[in-house]
C-alpha positions in Angstrom: 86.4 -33.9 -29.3 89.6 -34.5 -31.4 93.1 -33.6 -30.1 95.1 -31.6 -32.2 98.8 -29.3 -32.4 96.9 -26.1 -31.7 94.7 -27.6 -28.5 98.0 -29.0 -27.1 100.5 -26.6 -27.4 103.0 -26.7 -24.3 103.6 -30.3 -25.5 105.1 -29.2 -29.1 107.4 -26.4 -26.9 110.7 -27.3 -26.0 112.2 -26.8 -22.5 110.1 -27.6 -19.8 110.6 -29.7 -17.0 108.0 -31.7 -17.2 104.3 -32.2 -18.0 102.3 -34.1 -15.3 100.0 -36.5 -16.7 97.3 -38.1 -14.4 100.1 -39.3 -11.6 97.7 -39.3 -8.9 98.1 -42.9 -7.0 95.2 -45.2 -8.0 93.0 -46.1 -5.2 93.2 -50.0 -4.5 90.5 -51.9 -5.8 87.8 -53.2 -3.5 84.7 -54.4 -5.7 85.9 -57.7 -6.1 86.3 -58.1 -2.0 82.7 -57.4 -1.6 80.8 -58.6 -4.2 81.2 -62.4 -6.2 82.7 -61.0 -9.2 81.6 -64.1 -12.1 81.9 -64.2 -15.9 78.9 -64.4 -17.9 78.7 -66.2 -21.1 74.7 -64.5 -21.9 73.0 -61.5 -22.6 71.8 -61.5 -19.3 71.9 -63.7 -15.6 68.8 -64.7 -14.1 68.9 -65.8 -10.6 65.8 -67.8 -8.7 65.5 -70.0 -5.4 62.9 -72.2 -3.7 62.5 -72.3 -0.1 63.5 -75.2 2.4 61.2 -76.4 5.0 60.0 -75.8 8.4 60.8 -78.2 11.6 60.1 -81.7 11.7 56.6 -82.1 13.4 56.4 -84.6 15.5 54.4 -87.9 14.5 52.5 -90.5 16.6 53.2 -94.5 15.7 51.3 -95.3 12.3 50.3 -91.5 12.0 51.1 -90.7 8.1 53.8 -87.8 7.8 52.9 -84.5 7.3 54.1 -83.3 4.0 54.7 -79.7 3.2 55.3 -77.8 -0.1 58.2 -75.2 -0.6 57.7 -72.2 -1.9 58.8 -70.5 -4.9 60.7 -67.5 -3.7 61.1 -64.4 -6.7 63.3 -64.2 -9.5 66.2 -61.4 -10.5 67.8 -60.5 -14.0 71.3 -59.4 -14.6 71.2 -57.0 -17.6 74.7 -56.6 -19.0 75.1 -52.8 -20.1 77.7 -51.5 -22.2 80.2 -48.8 -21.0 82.6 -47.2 -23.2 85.2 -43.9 -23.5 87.3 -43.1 -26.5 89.5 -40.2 -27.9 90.7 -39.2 -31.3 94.4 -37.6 -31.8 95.5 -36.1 -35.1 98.9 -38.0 -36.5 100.8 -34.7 -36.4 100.4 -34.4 -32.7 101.2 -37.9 -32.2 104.6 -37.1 -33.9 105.2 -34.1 -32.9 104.8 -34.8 -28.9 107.7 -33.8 -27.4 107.1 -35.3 -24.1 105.6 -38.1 -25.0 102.6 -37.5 -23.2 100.0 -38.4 -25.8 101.5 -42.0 -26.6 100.4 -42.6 -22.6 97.2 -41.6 -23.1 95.8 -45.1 -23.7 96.5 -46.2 -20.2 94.8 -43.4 -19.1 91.3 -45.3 -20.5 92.3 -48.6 -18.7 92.0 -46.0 -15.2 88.9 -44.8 -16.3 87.4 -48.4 -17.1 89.2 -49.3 -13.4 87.4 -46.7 -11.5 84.1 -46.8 -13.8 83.8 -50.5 -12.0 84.3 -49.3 -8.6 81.9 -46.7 -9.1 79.4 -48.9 -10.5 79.6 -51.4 -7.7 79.5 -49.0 -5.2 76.4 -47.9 -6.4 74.9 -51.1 -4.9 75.3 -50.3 -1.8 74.6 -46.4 -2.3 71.5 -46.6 -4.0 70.6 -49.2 -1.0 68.2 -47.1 0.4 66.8 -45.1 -1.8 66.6 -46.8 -5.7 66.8 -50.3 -7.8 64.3 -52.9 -5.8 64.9 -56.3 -5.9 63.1 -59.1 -6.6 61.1 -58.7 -3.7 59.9 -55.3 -4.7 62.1 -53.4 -1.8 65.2 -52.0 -1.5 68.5 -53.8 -1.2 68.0 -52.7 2.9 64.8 -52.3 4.0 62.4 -52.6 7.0 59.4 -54.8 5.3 61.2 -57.4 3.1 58.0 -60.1 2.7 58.3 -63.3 2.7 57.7 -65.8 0.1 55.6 -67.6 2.6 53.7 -64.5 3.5 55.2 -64.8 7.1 56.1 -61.9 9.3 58.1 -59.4 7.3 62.0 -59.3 7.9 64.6 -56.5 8.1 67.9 -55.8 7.1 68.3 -52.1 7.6 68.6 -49.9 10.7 64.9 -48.0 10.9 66.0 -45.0 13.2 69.8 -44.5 11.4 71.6 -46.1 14.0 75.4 -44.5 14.4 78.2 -46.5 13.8 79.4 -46.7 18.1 80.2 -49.9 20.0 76.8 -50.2 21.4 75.1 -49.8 17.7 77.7 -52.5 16.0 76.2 -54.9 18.8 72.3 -54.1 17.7 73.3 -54.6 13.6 75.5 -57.9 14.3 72.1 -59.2 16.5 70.2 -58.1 14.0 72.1 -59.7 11.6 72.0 -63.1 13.5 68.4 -63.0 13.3 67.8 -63.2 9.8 65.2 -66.0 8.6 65.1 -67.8 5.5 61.8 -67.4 3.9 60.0 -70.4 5.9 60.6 -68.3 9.1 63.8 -70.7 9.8 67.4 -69.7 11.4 69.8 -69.3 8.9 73.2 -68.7 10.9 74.2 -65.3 9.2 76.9 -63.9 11.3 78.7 -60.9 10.0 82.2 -60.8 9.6 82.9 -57.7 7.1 82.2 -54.3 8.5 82.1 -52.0 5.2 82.2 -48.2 5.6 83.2 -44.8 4.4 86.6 -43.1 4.6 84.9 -40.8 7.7 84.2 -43.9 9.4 87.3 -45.8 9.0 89.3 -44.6 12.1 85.4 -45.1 14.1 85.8 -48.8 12.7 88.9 -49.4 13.7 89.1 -48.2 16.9 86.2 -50.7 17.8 87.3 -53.7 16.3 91.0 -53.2 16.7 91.3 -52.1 19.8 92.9 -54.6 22.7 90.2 -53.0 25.5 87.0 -51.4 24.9 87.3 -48.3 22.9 85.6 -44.9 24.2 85.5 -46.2 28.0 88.0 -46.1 30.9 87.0 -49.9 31.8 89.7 -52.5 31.2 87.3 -54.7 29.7 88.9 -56.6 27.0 87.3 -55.9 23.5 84.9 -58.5 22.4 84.7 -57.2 18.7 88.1 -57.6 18.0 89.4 -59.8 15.3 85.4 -60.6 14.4 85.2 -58.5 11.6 87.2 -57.2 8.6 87.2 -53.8 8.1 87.0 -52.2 4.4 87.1 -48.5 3.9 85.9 -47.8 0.6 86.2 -44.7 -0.7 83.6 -44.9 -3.5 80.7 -44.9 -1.3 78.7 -41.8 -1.4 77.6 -41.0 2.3 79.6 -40.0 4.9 77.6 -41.6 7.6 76.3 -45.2 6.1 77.5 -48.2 7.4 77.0 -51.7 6.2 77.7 -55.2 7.7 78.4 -58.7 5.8 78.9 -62.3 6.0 80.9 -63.0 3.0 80.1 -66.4 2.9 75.9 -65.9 2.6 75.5 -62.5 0.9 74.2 -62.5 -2.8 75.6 -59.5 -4.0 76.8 -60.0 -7.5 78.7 -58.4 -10.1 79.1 -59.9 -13.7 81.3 -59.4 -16.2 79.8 -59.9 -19.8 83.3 -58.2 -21.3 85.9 -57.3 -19.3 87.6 -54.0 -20.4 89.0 -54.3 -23.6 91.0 -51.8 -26.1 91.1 -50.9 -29.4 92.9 -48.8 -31.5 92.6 -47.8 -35.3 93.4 -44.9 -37.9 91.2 -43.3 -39.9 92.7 -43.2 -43.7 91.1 -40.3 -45.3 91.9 -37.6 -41.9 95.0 -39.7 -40.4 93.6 -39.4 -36.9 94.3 -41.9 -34.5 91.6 -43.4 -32.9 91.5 -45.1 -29.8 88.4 -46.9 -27.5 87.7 -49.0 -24.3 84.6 -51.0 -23.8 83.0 -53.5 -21.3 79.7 -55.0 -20.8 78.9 -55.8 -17.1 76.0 -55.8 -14.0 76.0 -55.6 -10.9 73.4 -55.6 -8.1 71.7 -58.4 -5.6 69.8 -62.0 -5.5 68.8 -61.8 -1.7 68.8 -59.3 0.8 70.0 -61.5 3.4 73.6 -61.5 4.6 74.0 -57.6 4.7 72.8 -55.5 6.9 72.7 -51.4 6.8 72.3 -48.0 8.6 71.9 -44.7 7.1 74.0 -43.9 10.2 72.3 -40.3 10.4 70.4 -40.9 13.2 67.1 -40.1 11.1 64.0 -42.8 10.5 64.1 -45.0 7.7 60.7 -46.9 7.1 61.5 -47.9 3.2 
């Protein structure tokens, strides 16, 4: 839809205070805390890996050594997808603006491209139990991930909804600790991020910042504090789900094809002025391992 004098008219009126224009603060960014934000330089990223090996078997003098094959683990694309928002203005409302209002309006699209990147990151970890399987054909957190050496099946997700309380945080950072790399092995993820929703920020806090136990009349000091980062992020969707980290082994990714850009042009023959932002990115996950998640509503979860 264009903008025009006649759509816009307290702008061309003299005397009024003032005109708010989209003066809300902007929520900080967080997307690029969570995820490895990288540029990409192709149409799209394709990620792959190949197992390690078991334990050393132990070998009698002159016995030959057992050799062992890895095993290919499963491959994941990155398809860059294009994202865009534009308006038109006619040049008579663009000089007759009053208030100047309509010559901000391009900042206006470098917000939306801003939040349109939080959102889309965010939708990682919201669709997490529900949508977009991985490689492995499951759910960013699920009960049943296989294993590339058809092992026992692992888990990264809470399968009864597990609330975020003192005595839950200790199950996920266990379970966290017990994650296997795909030839059954200990991998030494230990979580040090503790990612939630603005209803469960003070709930976070309170059991990682506080100097004694929280929720008890014990003086025992609290053993959770200064282990794990907090980050309240207000773009994820549930009020109850709560997700855990280790920021130095997770494989959640989010590239950039084109960052936002902006453009601006006039039409000759109708004079409007035309004006567009675009960027080409994707986002999602390599590996499983290195999160872990609850829906933290206290139902079963068997994905």
């Amino acid at each position: 839809m264009s903008a025009y004098r006649d759509n816009f008219g307290d702008l061309l009126e003299p005397g009024l205070r003032k005109i708010f224009d989209d003066k809300f603060e902007e929520i900080p960014e967080v997307y690029s805390t969570i995820f490895h934000v990288e540029s990409s330089s192709s149409d799209v990223e394709r990620d792959s890996a190949i197992t390690g090996f078991s334990l050393a078997e132990e070998t009698a003098e002159g016995s030959p050594i057992q050799y062992e094959d890895p095993v290919q683990m499963y491959d994941v694309s990155y398809v860059h997808k294009k994202y865009t928002k534009g308006f038109k203005v006619s040049e008579e409302l663009m000089e007759d603006d009053r208030y100047s209002i309509i010559k901000k309006k391009p900042a206006a699209l470098a917000r939306t491209m801003r939040r349109t990147s939080e959102y889309l990151a965010a939708t990682v970890l919201n669709n997490g139990f529900s949508a977009g399987t991985g490689g492995d054909g499951k759910y960013l957190f699920a009960v049943t991930h296989p294993r590339a050496d058809a092992g026992t099946a692992q888990s990264n997700a809470s399968g009864s909804g597990i609330t975020l309380t003192e005595t839950n945080l200790n199950t996920a950072l266990l379970a966290m600790r017990a994650q296997l790399d795909d030839k059954g092995m200990k991998i030494g993820v230990k979580a040090d991020t503790l990612i939630v929703p603005a209803a469960l920020e003070k709930t976070a806090m309170e059991i990682t910042n506080s100097s004694l136990r929280s929720g008890t009349a014990n003086n025992d000091s609290n053993y959770y504090k200064g282990m794990l980062t907090v980050k309240g992020w207000d773009w994820l969707s549930s009020s109850t789900a709560w997700f855990l980290m280790d920021s130095s082994q997770h494989e959640l990714n989010y590239f950039w094809r084109v960052r936002p850009e902006f453009k601006q042009d006039n039409s000759f023959d109708t004079g409007m002025a035309l004006f567009k932002a675009r960027m080409r990115c994707s986002q999602g996950w390599s590996d499983w391992r290195g999160v872990w998640g609850s829906k933290g509503d206290g139902n079963s979860y068997t994905s």
